[in-house]
Structure formats: C-alpha cells, structure tokens
N, C-alpha and C positions, 0 to 999 in steps of 0.2 A: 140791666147793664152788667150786674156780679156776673150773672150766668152766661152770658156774652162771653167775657172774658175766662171765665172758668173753663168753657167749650175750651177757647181759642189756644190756651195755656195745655189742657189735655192732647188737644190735637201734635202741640210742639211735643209735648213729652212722648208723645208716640214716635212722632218724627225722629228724635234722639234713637228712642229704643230698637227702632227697626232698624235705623242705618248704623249704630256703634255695632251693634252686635252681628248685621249683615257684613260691615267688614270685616266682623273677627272669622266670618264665613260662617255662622249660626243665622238661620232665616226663624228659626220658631219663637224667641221672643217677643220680635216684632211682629209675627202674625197672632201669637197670644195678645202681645199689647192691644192691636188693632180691632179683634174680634171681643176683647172689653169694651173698649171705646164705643164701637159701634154698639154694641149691648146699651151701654149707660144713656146714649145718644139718643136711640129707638124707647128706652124705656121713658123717658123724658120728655119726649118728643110728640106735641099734641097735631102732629100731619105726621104720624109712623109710615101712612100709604104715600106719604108725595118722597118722602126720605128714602125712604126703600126703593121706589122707582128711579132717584137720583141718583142713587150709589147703585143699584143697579149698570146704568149708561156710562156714571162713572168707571166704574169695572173695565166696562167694553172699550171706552176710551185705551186705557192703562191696558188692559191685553194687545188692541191694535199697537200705539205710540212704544210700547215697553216692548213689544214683539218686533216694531219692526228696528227699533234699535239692537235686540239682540241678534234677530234675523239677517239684519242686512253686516253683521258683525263692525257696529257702531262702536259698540258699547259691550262689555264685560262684567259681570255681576260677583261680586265674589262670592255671594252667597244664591247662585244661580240655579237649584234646585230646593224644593219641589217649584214647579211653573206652571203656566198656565197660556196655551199647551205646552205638551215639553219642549224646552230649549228657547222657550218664550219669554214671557214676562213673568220675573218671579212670585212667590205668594206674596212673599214681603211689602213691594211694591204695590203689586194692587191690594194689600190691605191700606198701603197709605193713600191710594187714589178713593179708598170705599172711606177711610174716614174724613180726607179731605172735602168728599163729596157733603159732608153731615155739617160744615163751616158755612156749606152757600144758604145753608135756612136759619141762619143766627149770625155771628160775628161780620161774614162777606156780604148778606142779607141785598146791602145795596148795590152790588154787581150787577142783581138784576134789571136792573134798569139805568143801568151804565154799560151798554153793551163796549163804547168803545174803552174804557176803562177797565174793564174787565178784558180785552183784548190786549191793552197795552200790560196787564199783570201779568195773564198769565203767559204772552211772549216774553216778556222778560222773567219773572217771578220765575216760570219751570225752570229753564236753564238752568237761572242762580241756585235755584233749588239742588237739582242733579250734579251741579259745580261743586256746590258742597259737601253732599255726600260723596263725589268722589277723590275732593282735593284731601277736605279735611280729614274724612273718615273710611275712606278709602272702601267703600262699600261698591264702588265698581270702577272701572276706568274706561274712560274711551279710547280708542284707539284712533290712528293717526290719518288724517288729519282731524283732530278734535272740531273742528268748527262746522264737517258734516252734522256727528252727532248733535251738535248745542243747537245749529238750523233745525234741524227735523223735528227738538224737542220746545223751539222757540214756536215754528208753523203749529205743530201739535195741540201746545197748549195756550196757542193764542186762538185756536178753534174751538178746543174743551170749554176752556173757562167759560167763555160768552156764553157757549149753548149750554153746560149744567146750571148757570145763574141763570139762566133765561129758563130755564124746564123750569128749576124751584121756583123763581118768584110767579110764573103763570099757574103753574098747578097748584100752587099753595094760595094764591090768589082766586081761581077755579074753586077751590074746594071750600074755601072762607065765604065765594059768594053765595053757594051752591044749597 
C-alpha cells in the first residue's frame, strides 16, 4: 500500500515538474523528471516486460492525441520543441503519458477491470488534467473555440485509459499465469 502511494505521489511530482517548467518554455526538466521516474518504475517493477509494452502504446497514444491537437492547431505548447515528430507531440508530454502509463500496474491497478470507469476517468480526468496545465501553469493554451480541443482530448482519453488498463491487467495477468 506505502508503495502504491509512493508511485502515485512520484507520478504527481513529475506531473508538476514537467508542466511548471514547460510553461516557463523549458521541456528538459520534465523530460529529465520523466525518464527518472520511468527508470525507478522499470527498476522496481517485477513485469519490467508487461510495463515496458504499456508505456510503449502509451507513447503511441500521446504522439497520436498530442499530435493531433497540435496538428489540427487545437492547442499550443509553450514549451513545443523537441517533439515527436516535429511539430507534434512534445517530449515533455509523452514522457507524462510514458510515466502515467507505469500507474495502471500499481496505484490505477483496478481500471483494469473497470473498463467503464476507467472510461468515465479518463474522458473526464485528461481534460481536467490538460485544463490545468494550461489554466494554472500555462504550459499550453488552446485556442478558440476551446471545447474543440477539451472534446478531442475527452474522446482521446476515454479511449486510452480503458485500453492501457485493459493491456496491463491481461498481460500482467498472462504472465503471472504463464
């Protein structure tokens, strides 16, 4: 349970670090922060192989949803380089999607078999999430009309969540019976 929470508490402090300092228009903290995290995560981590494949997908998530908000010019990053590809989804970002991905094998654990709960999270949760970073900390802004952007990131991640909680708890489950 400590380490439950220990995760869940690293994950927020990443979250801080990458969006303060993404507003200030600095992306390498938070990808420093990030690529710790995932380090301590993976080192820790007795399904390194199911973890790895989940942040993997997560990634792919966060290059597509991230890409097509910067693509379709949703959304604004202010700390918008380096990306992935360019002009896309910044590093910043998907290091928070690669370490959020390392929460559905611990803290989020039971998403996996709460698909619609995990549907109703992260259509609301992303949002609020991206809301914040760009109200409070101004790490991007949407542009107008905002409620494009918040839809596309509500659809998004009420697609992610279910399916990177549904990978982790089968693969991790898979590999525990195996």
């Amino acid at each position: 349970m400590i380490a439950m929470w220990v995760s869940f508490i690293g994950y927020e402090l990443v979250w801080f670090v990458a969006v303060i300092f993404a507003g200030r228009g600095e992306p390498w903290p938070g990808v420093i922060a990030a690529l710790l995290f995932v380090g301590w995560q993976l080192g820790i981590s007795p399904q390194r192989r199911v973890a790895l494949q989940v942040l993997a997908i997560a990634v792919a998530c966060g290059v597509v949803i991230d890409g097509l908000l910067s693509g379709l010019h949703l959304a604004d990053y202010a700390a918008a380089a380096p990306a992935l590809p360019a002009g896309g989804a910044p590093l910043w970002i998907l290091g928070l999607w690669a370490c959020f991905s390392l929460t559905l094998g611990g803290p989020l654990r039971a998403l996996g078999t709460r698909p619609l709960l995990a549907v109703v999270l992260g259509g609301v949760g992303g949002p609020l999430a991206y809301a914040g970073a760009a109200r409070g900390w101004e790490a991007m802004t949407f542009r107008a009309p905002e409620w494009q952007a918040l839809a596309l990131l509500g659809v998004g991640w009420a697609v992610a969540m279910p399916l990177l909680a549904w990978l982790s708890h089968r693969w991790t489950t898979a590999r525990i019976a195996a």
